[in-house]
C-alpha positions in Angstrom: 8.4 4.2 17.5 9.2 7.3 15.0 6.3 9.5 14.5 7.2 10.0 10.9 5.8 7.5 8.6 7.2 5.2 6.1 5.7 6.5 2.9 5.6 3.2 -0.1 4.7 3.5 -3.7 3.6 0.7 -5.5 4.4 0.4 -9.4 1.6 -2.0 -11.0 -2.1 -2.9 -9.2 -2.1 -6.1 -10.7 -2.4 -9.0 -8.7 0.9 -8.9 -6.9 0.5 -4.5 -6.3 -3.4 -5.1 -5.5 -2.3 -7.7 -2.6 0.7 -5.6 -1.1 -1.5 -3.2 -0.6 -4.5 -5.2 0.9 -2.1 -6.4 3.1 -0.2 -3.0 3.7 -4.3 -1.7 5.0 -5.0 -5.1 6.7 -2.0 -5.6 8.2 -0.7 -1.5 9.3 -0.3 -2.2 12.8 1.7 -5.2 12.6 3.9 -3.7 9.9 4.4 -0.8 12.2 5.2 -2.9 15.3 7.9 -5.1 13.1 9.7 -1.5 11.5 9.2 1.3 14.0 7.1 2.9 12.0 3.7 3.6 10.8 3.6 2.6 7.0 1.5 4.4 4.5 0.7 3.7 1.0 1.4 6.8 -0.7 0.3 6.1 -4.4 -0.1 3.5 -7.2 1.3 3.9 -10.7 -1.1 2.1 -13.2 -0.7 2.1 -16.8 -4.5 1.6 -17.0 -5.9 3.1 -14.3 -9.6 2.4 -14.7 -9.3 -1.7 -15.1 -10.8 -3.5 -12.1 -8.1 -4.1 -9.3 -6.4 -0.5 -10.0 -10.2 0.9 -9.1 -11.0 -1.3 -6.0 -7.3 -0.3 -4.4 -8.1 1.7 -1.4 -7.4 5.5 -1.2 
């Protein structure tokens, strides 16, 4: 397995972004078994960043 990891942005935290990334968290050892590589959610572009599902994303 590589050591560095694979860095992902998201663009949107609507429902489609807000899921990714629930399952991105949920799911980072699984993801990292299938690609070789530990994945890591980098950042989230919002255009609104203080509606609810932009708020709740985890950090």
């Amino acid at each position: 397995m590589r050591t560095r990891p694979l860095k992902v942005a998201l663009l949107g935290c609507g429902v489609v972004g807000s899921e990714v990334a629930r399952i991105m968290t949920t799911h980072a050892d699984d993801l990292a078994a299938r690609i070789g590589a530990p994945v890591e959610l980098a950042g989230v572009a919002v255009r609104r960043p203080t509606r609810s599902a932009a708020a709740s994303t985890p950090r």
